[in-house]
C-alpha positions as CSV (number, residue, x, y, z in Angstrom):
1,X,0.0,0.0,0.0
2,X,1.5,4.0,-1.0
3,X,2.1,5.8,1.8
4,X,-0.6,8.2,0.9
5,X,-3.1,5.8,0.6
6,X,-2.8,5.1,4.5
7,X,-4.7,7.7,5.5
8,X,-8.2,7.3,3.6
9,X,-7.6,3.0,3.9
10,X,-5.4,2.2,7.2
11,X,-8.8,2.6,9.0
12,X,-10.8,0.1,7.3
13,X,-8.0,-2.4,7.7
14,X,-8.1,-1.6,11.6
15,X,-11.3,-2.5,11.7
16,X,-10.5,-5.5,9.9
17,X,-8.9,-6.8,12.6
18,X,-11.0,-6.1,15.2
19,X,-9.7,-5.8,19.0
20,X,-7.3,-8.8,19.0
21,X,-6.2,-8.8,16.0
22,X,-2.1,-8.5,17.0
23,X,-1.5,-10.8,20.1
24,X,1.9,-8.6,20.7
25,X,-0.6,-6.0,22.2
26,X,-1.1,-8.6,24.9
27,X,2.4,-8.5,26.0
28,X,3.5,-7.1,29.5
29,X,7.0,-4.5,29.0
30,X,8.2,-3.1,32.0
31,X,8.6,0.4,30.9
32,X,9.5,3.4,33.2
33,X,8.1,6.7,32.6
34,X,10.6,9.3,32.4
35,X,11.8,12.9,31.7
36,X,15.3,13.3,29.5
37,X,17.8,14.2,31.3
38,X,19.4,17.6,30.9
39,X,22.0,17.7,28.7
40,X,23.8,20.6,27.2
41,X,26.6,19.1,26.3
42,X,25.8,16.9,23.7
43,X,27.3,17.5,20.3
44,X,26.1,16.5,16.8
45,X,26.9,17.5,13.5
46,X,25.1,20.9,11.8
47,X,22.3,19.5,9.0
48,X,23.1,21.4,5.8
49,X,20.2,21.4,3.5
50,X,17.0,23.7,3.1
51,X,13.6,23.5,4.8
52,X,10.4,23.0,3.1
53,X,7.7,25.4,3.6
54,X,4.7,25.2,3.7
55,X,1.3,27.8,4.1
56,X,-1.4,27.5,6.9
57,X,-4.4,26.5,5.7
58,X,-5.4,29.6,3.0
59,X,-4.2,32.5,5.2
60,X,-1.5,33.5,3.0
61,X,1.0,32.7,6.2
62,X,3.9,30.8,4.9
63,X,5.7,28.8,7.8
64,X,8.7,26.6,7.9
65,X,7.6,22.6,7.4
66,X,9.2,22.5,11.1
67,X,8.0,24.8,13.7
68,X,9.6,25.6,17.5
69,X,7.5,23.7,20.1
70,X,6.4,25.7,22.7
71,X,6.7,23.2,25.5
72,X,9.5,23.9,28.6
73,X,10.4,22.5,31.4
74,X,10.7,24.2,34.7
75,X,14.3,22.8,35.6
76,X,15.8,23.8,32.0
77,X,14.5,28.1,32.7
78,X,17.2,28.8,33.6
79,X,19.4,28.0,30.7
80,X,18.7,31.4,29.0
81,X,21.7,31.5,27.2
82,X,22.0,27.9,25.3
83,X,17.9,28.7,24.8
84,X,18.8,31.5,22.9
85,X,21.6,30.1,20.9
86,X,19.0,27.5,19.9
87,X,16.2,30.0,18.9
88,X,18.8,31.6,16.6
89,X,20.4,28.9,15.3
90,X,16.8,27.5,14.3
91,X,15.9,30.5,12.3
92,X,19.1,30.0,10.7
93,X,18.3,26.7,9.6
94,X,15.0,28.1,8.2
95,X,12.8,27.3,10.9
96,X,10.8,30.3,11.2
97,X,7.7,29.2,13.3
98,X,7.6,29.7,16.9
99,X,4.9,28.7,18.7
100,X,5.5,29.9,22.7
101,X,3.3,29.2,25.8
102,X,3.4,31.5,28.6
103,X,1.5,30.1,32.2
104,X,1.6,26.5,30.5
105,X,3.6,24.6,33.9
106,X,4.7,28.0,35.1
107,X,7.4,28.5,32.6
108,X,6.1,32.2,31.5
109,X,8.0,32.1,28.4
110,X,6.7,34.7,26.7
111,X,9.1,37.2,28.2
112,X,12.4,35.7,27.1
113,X,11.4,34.6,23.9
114,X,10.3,37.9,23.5
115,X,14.5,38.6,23.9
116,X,15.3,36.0,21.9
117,X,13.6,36.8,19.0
118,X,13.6,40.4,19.2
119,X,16.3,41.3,16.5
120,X,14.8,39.2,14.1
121,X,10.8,39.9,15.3
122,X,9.8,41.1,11.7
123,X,11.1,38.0,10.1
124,X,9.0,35.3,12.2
125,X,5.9,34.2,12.5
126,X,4.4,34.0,16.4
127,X,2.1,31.9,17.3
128,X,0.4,31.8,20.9
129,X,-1.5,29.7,23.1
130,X,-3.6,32.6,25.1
131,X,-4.6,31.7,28.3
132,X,-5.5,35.0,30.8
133,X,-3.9,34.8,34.5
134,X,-3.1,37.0,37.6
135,X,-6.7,38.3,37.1
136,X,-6.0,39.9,33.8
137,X,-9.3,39.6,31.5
138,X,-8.2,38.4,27.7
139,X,-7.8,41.8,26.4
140,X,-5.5,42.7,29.3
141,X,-3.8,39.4,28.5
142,X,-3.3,40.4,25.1
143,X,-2.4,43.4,25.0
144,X,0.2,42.5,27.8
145,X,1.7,39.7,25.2
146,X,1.8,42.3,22.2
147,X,4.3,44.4,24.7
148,X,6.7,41.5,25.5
149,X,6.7,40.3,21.8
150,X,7.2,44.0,21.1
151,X,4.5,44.0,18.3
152,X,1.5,45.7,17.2
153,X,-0.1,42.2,16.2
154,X,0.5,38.2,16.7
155,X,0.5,36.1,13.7
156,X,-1.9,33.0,15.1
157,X,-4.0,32.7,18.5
158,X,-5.4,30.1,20.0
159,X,-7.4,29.8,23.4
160,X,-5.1,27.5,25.6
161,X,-8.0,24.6,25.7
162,X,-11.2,23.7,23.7
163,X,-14.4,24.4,26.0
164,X,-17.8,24.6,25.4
165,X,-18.7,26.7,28.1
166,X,-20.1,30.3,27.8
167,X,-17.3,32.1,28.9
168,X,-15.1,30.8,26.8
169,X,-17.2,31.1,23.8
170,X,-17.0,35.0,24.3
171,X,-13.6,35.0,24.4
172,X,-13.5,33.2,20.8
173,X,-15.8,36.1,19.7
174,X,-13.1,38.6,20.9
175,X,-10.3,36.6,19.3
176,X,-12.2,37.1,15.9
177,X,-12.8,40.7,16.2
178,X,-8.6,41.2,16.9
179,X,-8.7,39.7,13.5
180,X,-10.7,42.1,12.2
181,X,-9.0,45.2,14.0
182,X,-5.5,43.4,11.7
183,X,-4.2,42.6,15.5
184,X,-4.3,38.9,14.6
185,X,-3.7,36.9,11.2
186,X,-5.0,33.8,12.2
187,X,-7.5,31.8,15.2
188,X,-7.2,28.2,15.6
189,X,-8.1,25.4,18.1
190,X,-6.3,23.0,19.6
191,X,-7.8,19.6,19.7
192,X,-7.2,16.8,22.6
193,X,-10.0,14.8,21.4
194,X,-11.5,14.5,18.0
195,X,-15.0,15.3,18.4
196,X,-14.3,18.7,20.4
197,X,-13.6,19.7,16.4
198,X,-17.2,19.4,15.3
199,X,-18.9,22.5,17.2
200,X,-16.3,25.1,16.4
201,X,-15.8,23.7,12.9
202,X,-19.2,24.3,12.6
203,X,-19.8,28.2,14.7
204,X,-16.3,30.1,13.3
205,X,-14.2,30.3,10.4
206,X,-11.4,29.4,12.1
207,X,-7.7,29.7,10.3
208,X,-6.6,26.3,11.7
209,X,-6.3,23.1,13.4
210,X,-3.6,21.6,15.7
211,X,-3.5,18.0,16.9
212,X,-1.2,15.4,18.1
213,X,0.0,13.3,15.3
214,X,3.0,10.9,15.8
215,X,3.6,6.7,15.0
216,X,1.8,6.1,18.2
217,X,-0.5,8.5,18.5
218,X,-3.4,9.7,15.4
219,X,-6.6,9.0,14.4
220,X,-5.9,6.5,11.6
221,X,-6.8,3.7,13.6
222,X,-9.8,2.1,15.4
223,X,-10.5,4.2,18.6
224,X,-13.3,3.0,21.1
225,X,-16.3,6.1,20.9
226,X,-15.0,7.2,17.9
227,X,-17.1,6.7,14.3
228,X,-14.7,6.1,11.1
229,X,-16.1,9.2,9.2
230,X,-14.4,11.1,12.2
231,X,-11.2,10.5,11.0
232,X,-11.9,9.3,7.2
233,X,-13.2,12.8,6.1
234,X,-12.0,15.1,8.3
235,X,-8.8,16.3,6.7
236,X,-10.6,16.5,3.2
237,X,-12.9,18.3,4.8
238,X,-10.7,20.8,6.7
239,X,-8.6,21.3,3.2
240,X,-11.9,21.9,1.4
241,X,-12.5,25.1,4.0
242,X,-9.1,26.2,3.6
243,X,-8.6,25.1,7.4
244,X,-4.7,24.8,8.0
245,X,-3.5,21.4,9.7
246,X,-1.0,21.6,12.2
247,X,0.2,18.3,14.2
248,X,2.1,18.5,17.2
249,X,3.8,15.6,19.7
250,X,5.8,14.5,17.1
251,X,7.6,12.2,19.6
252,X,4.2,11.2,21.1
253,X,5.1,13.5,24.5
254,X,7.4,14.5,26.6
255,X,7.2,11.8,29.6
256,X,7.4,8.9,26.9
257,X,9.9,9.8,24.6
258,X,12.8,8.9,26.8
259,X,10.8,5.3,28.0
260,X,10.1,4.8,23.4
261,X,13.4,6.2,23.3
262,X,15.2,3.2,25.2
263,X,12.7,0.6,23.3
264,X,13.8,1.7,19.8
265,X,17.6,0.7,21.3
266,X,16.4,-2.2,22.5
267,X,14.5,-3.0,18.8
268,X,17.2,-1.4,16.6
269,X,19.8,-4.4,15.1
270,X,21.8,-1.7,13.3
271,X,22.4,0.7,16.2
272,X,21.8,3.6,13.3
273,X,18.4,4.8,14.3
274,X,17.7,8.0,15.4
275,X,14.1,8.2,17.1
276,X,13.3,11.9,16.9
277,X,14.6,12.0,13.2
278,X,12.5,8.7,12.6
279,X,9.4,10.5,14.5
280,X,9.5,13.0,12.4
281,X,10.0,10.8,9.3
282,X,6.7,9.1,9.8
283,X,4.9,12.2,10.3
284,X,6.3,13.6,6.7
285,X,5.8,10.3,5.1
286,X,2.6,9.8,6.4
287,X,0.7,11.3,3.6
288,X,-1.4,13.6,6.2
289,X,1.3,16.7,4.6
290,X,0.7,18.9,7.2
291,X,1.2,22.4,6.9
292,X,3.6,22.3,9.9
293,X,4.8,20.0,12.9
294,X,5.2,21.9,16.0
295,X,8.2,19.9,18.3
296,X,9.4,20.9,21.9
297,X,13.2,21.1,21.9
298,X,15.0,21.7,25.0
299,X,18.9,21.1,24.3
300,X,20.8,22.5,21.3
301,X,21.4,18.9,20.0
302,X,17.9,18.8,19.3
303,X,17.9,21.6,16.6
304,X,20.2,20.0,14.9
305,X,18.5,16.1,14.9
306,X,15.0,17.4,14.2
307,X,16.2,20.0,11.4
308,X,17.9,17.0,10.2
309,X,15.1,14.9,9.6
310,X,13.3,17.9,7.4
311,X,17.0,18.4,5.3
312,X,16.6,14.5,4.7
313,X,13.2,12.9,5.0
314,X,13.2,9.7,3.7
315,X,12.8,7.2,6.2
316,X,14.8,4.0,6.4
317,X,13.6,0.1,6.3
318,X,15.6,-0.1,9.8
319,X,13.4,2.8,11.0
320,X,10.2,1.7,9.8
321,X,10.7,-1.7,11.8
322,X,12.1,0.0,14.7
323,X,8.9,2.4,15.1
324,X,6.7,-0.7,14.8
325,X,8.0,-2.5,17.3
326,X,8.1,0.3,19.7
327,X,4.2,0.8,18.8
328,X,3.7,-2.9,19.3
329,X,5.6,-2.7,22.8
330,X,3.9,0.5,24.1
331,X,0.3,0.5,23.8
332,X,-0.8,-2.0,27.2
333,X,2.0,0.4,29.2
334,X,1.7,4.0,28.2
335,X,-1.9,4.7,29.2
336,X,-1.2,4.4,33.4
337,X,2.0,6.4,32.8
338,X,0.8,9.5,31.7
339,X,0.5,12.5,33.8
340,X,-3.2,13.8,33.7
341,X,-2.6,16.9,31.8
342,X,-1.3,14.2,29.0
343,X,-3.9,11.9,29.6
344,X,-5.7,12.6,26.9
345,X,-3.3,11.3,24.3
346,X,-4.4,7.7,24.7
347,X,-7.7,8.6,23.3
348,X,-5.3,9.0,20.1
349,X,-3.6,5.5,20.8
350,X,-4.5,2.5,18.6
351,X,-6.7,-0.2,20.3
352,X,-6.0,-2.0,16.9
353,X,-4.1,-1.5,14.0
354,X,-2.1,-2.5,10.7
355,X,0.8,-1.6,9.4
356,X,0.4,-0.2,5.9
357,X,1.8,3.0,7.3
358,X,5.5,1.2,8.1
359,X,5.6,-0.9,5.3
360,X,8.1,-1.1,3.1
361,X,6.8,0.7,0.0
362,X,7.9,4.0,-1.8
């Protein structure tokens, strides 16, 4: 099966197989939940090639095919000066996307990033997860991030969380009128289940879509509660509205990528595998084409891997078998590991799948 046909047919072979249809799911692993360690130390060779670009949905915004997660960890803060290095020496490798949170886990990063990117402000696209705190009402909160960005306007804004509540219905209203006023380019939504899409979809012409989208976790398979015309027509229908797709957890999260990380050395018989440059493999060669993947980095040796992976994206037979046997290993482990804020992404692991999308064919 083509790589681009996974998308429309891996879900009908899913539910081919029905709930037991791969014993290895079955298995036991003992697998420890962990953060990386910190390391700034770690050297690898610069990528030389040139990013892809791409253009959010029909906005007109053209973004780098790789974007700068916005994730952060509270005990890497205070390395200001290797976080700056690696801001720059992204944009230098054509990344030009950086998507920043602020009160996410109390790592207010809108202020140094704000630093960072200051002499090059003009040349970037900013996007924000907006999320009002220390009383300030969203207009106060916004107008408060357009002073430490040092801008008249952010390029794409997104409330921090889908809810269906009132409250933060109004706030979507005032998002859309900043758009209006030229103080925004682009709204989108961030999705943490699939059906939280259907409402919004439906009430505002939003600019775009972000989701989590790795080997592990997407909506290709079988999911329990979930109807296959959720995921077989849902990208065809976003790219008929002009909706931009933007997939993010390209290493299915930050508390299992070390735990998948040890499994692919484990799995991998030519010790020449690279997990985050596989991760991100799958997701170009998935045949979903995103407009962008956003993906956390914390040390300077990530730049470099991830960039990598865009400068040369074909994937490798080694690879393809490695990321399927860490898929095989993971799913009866990963779901009581997950912190509850991350909970959510085992609604977007497999209860049963194929493997058309690892399969060795061009």
């Amino acid at each position: 099966m083509k790589r681009r046909q996974f998308i429309t047919h891996g879900a009908a072979g899913a539910l081919g197989m029905g709930f037991t249809g791969c014993s290895v799911l079955k298995r036991k692993v003992a697998v420890k939940t962990e953060l990386s360690p910190i390391d700034f130390k770690k050297e690898v060779p610069k990528p030389a090639g040139t990013m892809p670009m791409g253009e959010i949905g029909s906005t007109g915004i053209k973004v780098s095919k790789f974007g700068f997660g916005s994730h952060m960890r509270r005990d890497i803060i205070e390395y200001e000066k290797e976080r700056e290095w690696m801001v720059r020496e992204a944009y230098d490798l054509g990344v030009n996307l950086f998507d920043v949170y602020d009160y996410e886990q109390k790592c207010f990063q809108y202020e140094p990033m704000g630093r960072f990117l200051a002499p090059i402000i003009n040349d970037v696209v900013i996007s924000i997860s907006i999320l009002p705190w220390e009383g300030r009402s969203l207009e106060q909160e916004f107008e408060h991030d357009l002073r430490l960005f040092g801008r008249d306007y952010i390029d794409m804004v997104r409330i921090h969380s889908y809810s269906s509540d009132a409250s933060n219905w109004d706030q979507w209203e005032k998002l859309f009128k900043y758009k209006e006023q030229g103080k925004i380019r682009a709204v989108g939504i961030p999705i943490h289940y699939c059906h939280h899409l259907r409402e919004p979809l439906e009430e505002y012409p939003l600019d775009y879509v972000i989701f989590p989208y790795n080997y592990y976790h997407n909506w290709t398979w079988f999911h329990k509660g979930m109807k296959l015309d959720d995921f077989d027509t849902l990208v065809p229908k976003l790219r008929e509205k002009g909706v931009g797709i933007i997939t993010m957890k390209p290493f299915a999260g930050d508390h299992l990528v070390t735990p998948f990380r040890r499994l692919a050395a484990r799995y991998d018989e030519t010790g020449d595998v690279n997990l985050a440059k596989a991760s991100l493999r799958y997701t170009i060669n998935s045949g979903l084409e995103p407009d962008t993947t956003l993906g956390g980095m914390y040390y300077p040796y990530h730049v470099y891997e991830n960039v990598d992976a865009y400068f040369n994206p074909g994937m490798t037979d080694e690879e393809r078998r490695v990321l399927k046997k860490v898929r095989e290993t993971a799913k009866v482990v990963t779901a009581n590991h997950l912190p509850d804020h991350y909970r959510f992404l085992d609604h977007w692991a497999p209860d049963s799948y194929d493997d058309s999308d690892l399969s060795d064919t061009a």
